[in-house]
Every structure is written in structure tokens, then in C-alpha cells.
C-alpha positions, 0 to 999 in steps of 0.5 A: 564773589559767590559766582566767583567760588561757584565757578572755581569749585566747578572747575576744581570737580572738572579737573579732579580727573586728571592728573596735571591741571596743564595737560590733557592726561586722564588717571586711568591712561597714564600709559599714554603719551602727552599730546602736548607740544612740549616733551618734560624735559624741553622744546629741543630735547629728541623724543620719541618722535624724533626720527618721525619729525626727522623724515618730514622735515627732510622729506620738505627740505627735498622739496624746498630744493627740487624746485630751487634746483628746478628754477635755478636755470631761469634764476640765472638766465635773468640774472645773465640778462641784468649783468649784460645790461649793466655792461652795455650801461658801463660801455655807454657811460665810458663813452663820456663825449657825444662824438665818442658815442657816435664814432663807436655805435658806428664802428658797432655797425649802427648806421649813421643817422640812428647813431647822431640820434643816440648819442644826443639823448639826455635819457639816463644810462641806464634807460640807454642800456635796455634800448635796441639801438645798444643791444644791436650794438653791443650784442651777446656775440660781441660780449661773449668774444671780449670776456663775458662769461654766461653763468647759464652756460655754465650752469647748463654745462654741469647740469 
């Protein structure tokens, strides 16, 4: 119990200095500003400061969207690469019958052979949509002729 009032009265000498026991503002500079996160009146309120927070606020938004703008053109070339994949996979799973599989990769241009192979796999079609026997078929070219627009292509137009 003694300890505990030792302490609190060298505490109380540390703070007579001072003028608020929360803030770090000495008697002789009250001129000074707080250092203190929080202006009196509240978090949200413009202080002084203000327009300095401002400019580094901005000057982080300008660069948050530099390099979103920069990759942007790899954004959306993956995003063309994952679009044309699930087509290539709605083509496939559209073509429920293995002869229907086989008649159209042929009609595509696939020889023969590679298309019977194809159209018997029990791989999912999803699996099927990335392989190079449907990508030969169902190119970009081919895509792009019946409807499918490139966001990239676009992106690269305006930009």
C-alpha cells in the first residue's frame, strides 16, 4: 500500500508540468500544436492540416491507380483467355453425343483419329476446354468470326 502511494505521488510531480494528463503539451508552449492523433473536436473534423492530408492522400490514390491502369491490359488479356476457355467448354458439353463430338472436331479441321480419340475421353469439360485438340478447333479466329468480342481489343482501341 505505501509503494502504491510512492508511486502515484511521483507520478503526480511528473505531471504538474503539464497542462492535461492525456496530452503531451508543456505549460511554457501552449502556442504549440497537440501532437495527438485526435484534434478536440473529433477524428472526422478538418484541422489545420487538413489540405496537407489531402495531397498524400491523393498523391497515393494517383499511384494505387497508375498501376491499376498499367496492368489493366494483363487483367483483361486473362480475363479473354478464361471467357474463351468456358466457351470452348460450352461447345463441348453442347455436343452431348460422342458422334456429335467426333463429326464436328472433324468439320473443325481435326483429323480423323485424334477426333474418335477426343470424343471418347471421360476427362471433365472443363479439362477438355484447355486441351490443344479443342483450341485447334475452336480457335480465336473462329470465336472471334461467330460473335465473340475481345475486351483487350477494345481496351487497346480506347487506349
Amino acid at each position: 500500500m505505501k509503494d502504491t502511494k510512492k508511486y502515484d505521488e511521483s507520478r503526480q510531480l511528473h505531471k504538474e508540468g503539464y497542462l492535461h494528463e492525456n496530452r503531451v503539451e508543456l505549460k511554457d508552449n501552449v502556442e504549440m500544436h497537440s501532437i495527438s492523433s485526435m484534434s478536440d473536436k473529433g477524428r472526422n473534423d478538418v484541422n489545420e492540416y487538413g489540405s496537407e492530408n489531402i495531397k498524400i492522400k491523393q498523391a497515393i490514390v494517383g499511384w494505387v491507380n497508375y498501376f491499376a491502369i498499367a496492368d489493366m491490359r494483363n487483367i483483361l488479356k486473362t480475363l479473354d483467355e478464361w471467357l474463351r476457355r468456358r466457351i470452348r467448354m460450352c461447345y463441348w458439353k453442347q455436343w452431348k453425343k460422342i458422334k456429335t463430338k467426333h463429326d464436328n472436331l472433324v468439320n473443325l479441321g481435326i483429323e480423323n483419329s485424334k477426333a474418335w480419340e477426343y470424343a471418347n475421353t471421360r476427362k471433365s469439360y472443363w479439362r477438355i476446354s484447355n486441351s490443344p485438340i479443342l483450341s485447334r478447333a475452336l480457335t480465336n479466329k473462329y470465336l472471334k468470326e461467330i460473335g465473340l468480342v475481345s475486351i483487350s481489343e477494345i481496351y487497346s482501341s480506347v487506349h
